[in-house]
TITOR-393022 format. One line per field, with one value per residue (C-alpha): residue number from 1; residue in one letter; x, y, z. Coordinates in nm, 3 decimals, always signed. Each point is the difference from the previous one (the first is absolute). Example, Ala and Ser with C-alpha at 12.3 -4.5 7.8 and 13.67 -1.06 7.14 Angstrom:
i: (1_2)
aa: (a_s)
X: (+1.230_+0.137)
Y: (-0.450_+0.344)
Z: (+0.780_-0.066)
***
This chain:
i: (1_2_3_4_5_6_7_8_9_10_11_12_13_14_15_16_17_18_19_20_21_22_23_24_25_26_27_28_29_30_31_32_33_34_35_36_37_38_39_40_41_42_43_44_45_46_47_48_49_50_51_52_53_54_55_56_57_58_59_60_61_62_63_64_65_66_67_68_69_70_71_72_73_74_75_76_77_78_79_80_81_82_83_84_85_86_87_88_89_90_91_92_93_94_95_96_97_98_99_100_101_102_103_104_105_106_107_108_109_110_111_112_113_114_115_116_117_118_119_120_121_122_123_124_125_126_127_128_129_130_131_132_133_134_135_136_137_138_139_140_141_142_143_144_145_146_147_148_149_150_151_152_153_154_155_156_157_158_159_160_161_162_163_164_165_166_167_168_169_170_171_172_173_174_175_176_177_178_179_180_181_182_183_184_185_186_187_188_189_190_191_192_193_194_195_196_197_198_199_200_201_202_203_204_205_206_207_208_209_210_211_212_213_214_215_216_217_218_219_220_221_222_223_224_225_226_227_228_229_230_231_232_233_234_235_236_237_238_239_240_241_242_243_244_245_246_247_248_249_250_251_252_253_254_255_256_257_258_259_260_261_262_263_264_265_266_267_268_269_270_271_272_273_274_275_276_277_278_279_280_281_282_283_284_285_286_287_288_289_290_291_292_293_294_295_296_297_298_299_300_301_302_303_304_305_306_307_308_309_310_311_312_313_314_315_316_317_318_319_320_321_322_323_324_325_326_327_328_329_330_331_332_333_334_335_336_337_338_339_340_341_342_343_344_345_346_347_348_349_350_351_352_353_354_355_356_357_358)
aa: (x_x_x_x_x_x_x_x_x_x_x_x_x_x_x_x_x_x_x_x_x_x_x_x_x_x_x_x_x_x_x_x_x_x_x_x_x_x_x_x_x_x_x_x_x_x_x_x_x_x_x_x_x_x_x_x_x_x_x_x_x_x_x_x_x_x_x_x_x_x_x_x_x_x_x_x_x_x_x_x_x_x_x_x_x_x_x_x_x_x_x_x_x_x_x_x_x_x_x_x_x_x_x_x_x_x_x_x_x_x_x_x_x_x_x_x_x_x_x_x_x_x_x_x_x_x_x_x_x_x_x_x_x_x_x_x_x_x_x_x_x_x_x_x_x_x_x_x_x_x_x_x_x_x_x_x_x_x_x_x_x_x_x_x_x_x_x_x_x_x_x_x_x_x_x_x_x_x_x_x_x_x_x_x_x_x_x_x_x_x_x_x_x_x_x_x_x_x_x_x_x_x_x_x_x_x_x_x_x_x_x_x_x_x_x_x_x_x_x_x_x_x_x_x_x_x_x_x_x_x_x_x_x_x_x_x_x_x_x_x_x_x_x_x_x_x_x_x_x_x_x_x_x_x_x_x_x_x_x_x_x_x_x_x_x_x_x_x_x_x_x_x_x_x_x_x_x_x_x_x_x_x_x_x_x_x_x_x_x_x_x_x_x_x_x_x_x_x_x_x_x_x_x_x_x_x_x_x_x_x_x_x_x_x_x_x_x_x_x_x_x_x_x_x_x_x_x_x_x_x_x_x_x_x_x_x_x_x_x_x_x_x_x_x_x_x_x_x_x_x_x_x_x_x_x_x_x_x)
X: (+3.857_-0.139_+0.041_-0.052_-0.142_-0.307_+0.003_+0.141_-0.240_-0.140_-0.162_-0.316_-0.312_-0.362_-0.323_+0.176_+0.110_+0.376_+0.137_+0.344_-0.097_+0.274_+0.138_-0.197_-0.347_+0.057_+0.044_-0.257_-0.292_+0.119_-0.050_-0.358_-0.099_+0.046_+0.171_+0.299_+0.262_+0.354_+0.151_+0.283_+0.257_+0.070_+0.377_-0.071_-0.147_+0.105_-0.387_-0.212_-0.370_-0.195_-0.003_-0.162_+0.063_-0.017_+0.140_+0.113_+0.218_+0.074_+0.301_+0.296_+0.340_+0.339_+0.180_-0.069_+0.216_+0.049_+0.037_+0.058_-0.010_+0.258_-0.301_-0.123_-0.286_+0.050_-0.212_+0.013_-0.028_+0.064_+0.290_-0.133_-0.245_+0.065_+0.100_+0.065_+0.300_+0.192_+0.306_+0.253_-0.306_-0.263_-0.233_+0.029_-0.225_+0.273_-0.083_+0.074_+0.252_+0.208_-0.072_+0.325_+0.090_+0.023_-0.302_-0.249_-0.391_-0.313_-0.220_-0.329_+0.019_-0.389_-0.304_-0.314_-0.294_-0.375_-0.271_-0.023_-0.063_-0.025_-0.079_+0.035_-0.213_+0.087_-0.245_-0.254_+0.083_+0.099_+0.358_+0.187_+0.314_+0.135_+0.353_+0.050_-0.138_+0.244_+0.274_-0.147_+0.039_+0.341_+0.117_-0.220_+0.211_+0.319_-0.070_-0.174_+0.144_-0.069_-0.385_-0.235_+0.299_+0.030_+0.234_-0.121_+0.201_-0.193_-0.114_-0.218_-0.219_-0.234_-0.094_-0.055_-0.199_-0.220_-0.108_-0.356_+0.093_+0.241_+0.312_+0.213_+0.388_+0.247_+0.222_+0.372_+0.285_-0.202_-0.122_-0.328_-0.021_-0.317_-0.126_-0.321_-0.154_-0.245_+0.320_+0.146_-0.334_+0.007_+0.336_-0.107_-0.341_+0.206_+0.260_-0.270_-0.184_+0.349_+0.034_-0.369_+0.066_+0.332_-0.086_-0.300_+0.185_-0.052_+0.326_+0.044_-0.031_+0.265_+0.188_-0.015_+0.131_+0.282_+0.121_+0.072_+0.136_+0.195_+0.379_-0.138_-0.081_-0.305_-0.045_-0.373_+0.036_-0.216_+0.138_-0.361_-0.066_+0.360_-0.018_-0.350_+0.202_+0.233_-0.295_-0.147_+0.286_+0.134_-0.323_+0.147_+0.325_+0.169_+0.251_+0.021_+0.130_-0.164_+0.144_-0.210_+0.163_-0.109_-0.243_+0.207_-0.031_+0.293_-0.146_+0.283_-0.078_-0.257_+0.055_-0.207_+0.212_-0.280_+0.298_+0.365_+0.279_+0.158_+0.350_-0.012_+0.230_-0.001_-0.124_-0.012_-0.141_-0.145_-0.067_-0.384_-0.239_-0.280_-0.138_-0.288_+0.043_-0.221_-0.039_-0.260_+0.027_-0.075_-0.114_+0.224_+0.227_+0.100_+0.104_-0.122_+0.008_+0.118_+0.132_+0.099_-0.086_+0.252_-0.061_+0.020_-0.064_-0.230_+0.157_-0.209_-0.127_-0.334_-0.035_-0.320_+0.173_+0.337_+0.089_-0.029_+0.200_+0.303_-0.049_-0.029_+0.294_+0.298_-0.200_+0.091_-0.042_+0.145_+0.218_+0.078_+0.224_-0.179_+0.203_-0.065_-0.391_+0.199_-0.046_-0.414_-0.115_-0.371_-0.223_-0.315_-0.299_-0.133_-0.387_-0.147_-0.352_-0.285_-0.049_-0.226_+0.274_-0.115_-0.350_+0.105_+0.103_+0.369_+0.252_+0.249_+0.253_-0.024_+0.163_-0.155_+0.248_+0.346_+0.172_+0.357_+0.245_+0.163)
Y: (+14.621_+0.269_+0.363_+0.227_+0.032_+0.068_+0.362_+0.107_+0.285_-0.089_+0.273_-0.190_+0.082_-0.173_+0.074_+0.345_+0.084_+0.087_-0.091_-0.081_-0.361_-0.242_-0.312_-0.227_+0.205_-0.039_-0.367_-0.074_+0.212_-0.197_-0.321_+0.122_+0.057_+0.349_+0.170_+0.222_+0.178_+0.144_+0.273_-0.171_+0.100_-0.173_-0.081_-0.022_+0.318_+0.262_+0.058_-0.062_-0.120_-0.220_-0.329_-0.276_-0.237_-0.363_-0.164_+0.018_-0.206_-0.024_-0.237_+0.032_+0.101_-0.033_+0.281_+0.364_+0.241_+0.352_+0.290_+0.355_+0.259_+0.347_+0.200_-0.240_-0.209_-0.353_-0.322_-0.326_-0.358_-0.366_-0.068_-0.166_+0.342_+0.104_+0.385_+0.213_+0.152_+0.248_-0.100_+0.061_+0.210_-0.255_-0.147_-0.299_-0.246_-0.159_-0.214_+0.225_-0.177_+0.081_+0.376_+0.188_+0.360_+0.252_-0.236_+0.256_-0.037_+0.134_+0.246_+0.145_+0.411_+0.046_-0.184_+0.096_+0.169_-0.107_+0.161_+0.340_+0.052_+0.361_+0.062_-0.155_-0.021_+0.167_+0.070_-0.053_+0.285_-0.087_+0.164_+0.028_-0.219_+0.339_+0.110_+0.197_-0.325_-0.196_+0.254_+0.074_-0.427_+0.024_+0.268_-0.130_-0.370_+0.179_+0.251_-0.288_-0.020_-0.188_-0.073_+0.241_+0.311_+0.095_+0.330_+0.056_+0.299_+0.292_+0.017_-0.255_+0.214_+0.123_-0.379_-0.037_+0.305_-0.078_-0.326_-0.030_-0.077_+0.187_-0.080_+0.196_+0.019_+0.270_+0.127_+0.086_+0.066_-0.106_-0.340_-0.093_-0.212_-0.208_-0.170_-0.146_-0.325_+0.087_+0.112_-0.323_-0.188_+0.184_-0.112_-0.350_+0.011_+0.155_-0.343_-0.228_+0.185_-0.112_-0.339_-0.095_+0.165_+0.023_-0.024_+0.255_+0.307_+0.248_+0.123_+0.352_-0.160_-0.264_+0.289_+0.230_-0.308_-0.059_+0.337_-0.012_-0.307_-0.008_-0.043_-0.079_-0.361_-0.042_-0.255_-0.103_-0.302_-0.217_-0.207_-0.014_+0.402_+0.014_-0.216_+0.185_+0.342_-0.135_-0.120_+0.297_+0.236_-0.260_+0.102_+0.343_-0.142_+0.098_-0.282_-0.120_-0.266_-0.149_-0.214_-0.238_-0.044_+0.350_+0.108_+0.264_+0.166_+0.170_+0.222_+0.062_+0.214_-0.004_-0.132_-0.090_-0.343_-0.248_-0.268_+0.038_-0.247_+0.069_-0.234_-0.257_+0.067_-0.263_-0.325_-0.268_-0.345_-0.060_-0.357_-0.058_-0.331_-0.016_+0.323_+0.064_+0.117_+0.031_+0.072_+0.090_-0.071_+0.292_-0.061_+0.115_+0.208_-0.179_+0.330_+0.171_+0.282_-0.057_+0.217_+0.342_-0.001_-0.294_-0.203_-0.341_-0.348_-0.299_-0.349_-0.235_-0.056_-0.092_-0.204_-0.166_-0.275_-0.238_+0.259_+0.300_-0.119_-0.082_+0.355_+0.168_-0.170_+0.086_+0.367_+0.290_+0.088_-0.401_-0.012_-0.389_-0.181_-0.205_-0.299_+0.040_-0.117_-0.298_-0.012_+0.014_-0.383_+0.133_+0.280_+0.000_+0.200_+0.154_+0.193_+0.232_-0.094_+0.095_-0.309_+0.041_-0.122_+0.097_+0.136_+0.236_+0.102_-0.031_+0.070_-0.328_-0.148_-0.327_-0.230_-0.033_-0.198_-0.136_+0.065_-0.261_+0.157_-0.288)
Z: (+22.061_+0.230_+0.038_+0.269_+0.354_+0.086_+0.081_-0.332_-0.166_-0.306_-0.257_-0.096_-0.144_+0.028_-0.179_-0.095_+0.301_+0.125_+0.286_+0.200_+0.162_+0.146_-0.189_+0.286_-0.020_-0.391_-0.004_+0.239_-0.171_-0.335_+0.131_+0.133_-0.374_-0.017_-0.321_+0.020_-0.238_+0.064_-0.181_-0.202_-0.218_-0.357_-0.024_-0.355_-0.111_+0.345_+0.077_+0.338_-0.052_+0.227_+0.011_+0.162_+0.273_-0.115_+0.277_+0.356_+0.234_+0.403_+0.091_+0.245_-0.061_+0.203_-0.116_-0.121_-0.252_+0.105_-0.230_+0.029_-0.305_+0.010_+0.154_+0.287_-0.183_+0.120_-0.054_+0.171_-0.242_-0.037_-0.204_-0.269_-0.044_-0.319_-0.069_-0.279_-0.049_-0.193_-0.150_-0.266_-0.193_+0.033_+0.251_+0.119_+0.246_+0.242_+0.360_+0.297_+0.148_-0.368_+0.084_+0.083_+0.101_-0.293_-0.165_-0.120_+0.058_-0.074_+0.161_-0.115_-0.025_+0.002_+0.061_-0.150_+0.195_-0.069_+0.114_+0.250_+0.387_-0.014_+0.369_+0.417_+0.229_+0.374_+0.288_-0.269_-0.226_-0.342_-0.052_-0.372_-0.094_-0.114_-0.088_+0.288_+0.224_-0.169_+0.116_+0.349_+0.037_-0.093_+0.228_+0.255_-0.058_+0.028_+0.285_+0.245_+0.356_+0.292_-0.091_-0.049_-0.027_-0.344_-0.153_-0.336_-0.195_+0.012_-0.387_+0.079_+0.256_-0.290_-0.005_+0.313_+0.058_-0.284_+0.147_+0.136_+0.331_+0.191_+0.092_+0.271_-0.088_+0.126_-0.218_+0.052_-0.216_-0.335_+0.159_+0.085_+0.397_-0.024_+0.272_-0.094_+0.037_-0.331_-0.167_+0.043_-0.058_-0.327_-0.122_+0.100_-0.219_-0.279_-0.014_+0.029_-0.304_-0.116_+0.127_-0.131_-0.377_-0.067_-0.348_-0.026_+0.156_-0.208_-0.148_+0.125_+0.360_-0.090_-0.132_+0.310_+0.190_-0.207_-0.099_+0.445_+0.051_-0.270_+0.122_+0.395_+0.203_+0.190_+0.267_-0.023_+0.261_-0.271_-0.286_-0.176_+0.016_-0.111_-0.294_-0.109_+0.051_-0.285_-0.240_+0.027_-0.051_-0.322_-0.123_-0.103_-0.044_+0.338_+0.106_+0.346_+0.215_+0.314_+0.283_+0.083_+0.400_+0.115_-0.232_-0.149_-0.398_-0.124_-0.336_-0.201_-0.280_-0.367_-0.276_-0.330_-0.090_-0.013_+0.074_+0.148_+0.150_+0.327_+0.078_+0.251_+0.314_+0.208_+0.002_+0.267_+0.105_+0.307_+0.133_+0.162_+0.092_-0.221_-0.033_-0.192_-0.369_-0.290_-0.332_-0.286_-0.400_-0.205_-0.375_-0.260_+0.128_+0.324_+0.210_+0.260_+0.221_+0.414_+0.247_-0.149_-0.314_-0.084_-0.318_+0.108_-0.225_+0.140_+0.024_-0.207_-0.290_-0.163_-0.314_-0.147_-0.167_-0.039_-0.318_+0.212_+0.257_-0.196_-0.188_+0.315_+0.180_-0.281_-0.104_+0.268_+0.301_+0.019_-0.264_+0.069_-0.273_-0.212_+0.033_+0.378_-0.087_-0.014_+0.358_+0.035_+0.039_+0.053_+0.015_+0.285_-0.148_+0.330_-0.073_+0.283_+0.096_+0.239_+0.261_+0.331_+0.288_+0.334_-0.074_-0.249_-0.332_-0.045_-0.257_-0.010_-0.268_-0.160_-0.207_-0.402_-0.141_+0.026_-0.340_-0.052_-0.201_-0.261)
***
């Protein structure tokens, strides 16, 4: 069974560092060699911790499940991707085409930070990721019209006048009218401080930035600086939503909640020709972060002998019926190896042993 297409964001982590990298770029850097966790929650015990990667899949599918939560999040999967769910007080793992509307799912309230950026660079001068940046961004986000315009409230001129540089703006009425290609060039330095380390802000930036968006919708025009923008406002535990078609983050509000579930409002089906999907096995827990902050599952399963297997398969999130092992006539033990195909190291699958089941 596969999972999700390829442009799904993924919150990963190699060699220490965060980052928000696509289901595709994901599988394709694991089957280079390289090693990657995923912040994943434990069904069992309520917690997130990372885990790591331990397998990864491209295939095709022919159709694609559709879901949309009460406040706009929506991800795209295979049916047979397998999704927690909330219901009658306890969570259970279900296929996605068994999801219905009411169903309630997971969603991460905060992510963790590591590490500090405390400053961006501009017209090589060295500015701080300050509170009052962090505000000026967000008023600058709201206030932007037709390209380089910008009306920023006029509390905000203190920041502005303090800059090194200066800025020309008229004032009227208690706005600030900026027209200023450095202006502009600014605000564009400052969100790709944000897209780079959306984990390293520091938090009184990430703060500014949320206190004014809070409650508003910005239309970014890019998915990826959107999805970053989330990251690094879950960070301080501001909740937002992004739409991946325009680009666009909707903040809606702080909370400390490490974990929440949000209803399902609308599910649908939609019939393609073999589109790419893919999927990655994460150890232990088996969940995942994609799109906005959604808690997802992964489809397979790993086990390192015929004993495992049969645990595995009747223990959640499968919960098969053990007189439905009945079934198994054999079990393939598949290893992944190193082999040099086309003049280079490359990670492949291959059969150990064929196991019959008597």
């Amino acid at each position: 069974a596969i999972c999700l297409p390829p442009a799904t964001p993924i919150l990963a982590r190699r060699a220490g560092e965060e980052a928000v990298v696509t289901i595709k770029e994901l599988v394709e850097r694991f089957s280079r060699g390289e090693d990657w966790e995923v912040y994943s929650l434990s069904l069992e015990r309520g917690v997130f911790e990372w885990k790591p990667v331990t397998a990864a899949v491209r295939a095709k599918t022919g159709m694609w499940v559709r879901i949309r939560t009460e406040s706009g999040r929506r991800l795209k999967m295979t049916p047979d991707h397998r999704v927690p769910v909330l219901r009658g007080g306890r969570v259970e793992v279900i296929h996605a085409r068994d999801i219905r509307i009411g169903d309630m799912i997971p969603v991460a309230g905060r992510v963790p930070r590591s590490g500090a950026v405390y400053h961006f660079r501009y017209q090589g001068i060295y500015l701080p990721l300050s509170a009052d940046m962090g505000r000026l961004l967000g008023a600058a986000l709201l206030g932007n019209a037709r390209g380089r315009r910008y009306l920023i409230p006029g509390e905000y001129r203190g920041v502005v006048d303090s800059l090194p540089f200066k800025i020309p703006y008229e004032e009227k009425d208690g706005v600030l009218k900026i027209r200023s290609r450095r202006f502009k060039g600014l605000v564009d330095a400052m969100l790709e401080a944000v897209k780079a380390s959306p984990f390293k802000l520091p938090h009184y930036f990430v703060r500014g930035l949320g206190e004014v968006l809070t409650g508003k919708r910005v239309a970014l025009g890019d998915a990826g600086l959107a999805y970053a923008m989330h990251y690094a406002l879950k960070t301080e535990g501001y909740d937002s939503v992004v739409d991946e078609e325009s680009g666009a983050i909707a903040v809606l509000g702080r909370s400390e909640e490490p974990l929440f579930f949000e209803r399902v409002v609308s599910v649908e089906t939609e019939q393609v020709l073999g589109e790419d999907a893919y999927d990655i096995e994460v150890e232990g827990n088996h969940t995942f972060l994609a799109a906005s902050s959604i808690v997802t599952g992964n489809c397979t399963f790993h086990a390192h002998d015929p004993e495992s297997v049969l645990a595995r398969i009747t223990s959640p999130p499968i919960n098969a019926a053990p007189e439905s092992l009945r079934l198994i006539t054999s079990i393939v033990h598949i290893a992944r190896t190193k082999t040099a195909a086309r003049g280079r190291e490359e990670a492949v699958r291959r059969v150990i042993r064929i196991f019959e089941i008597k």
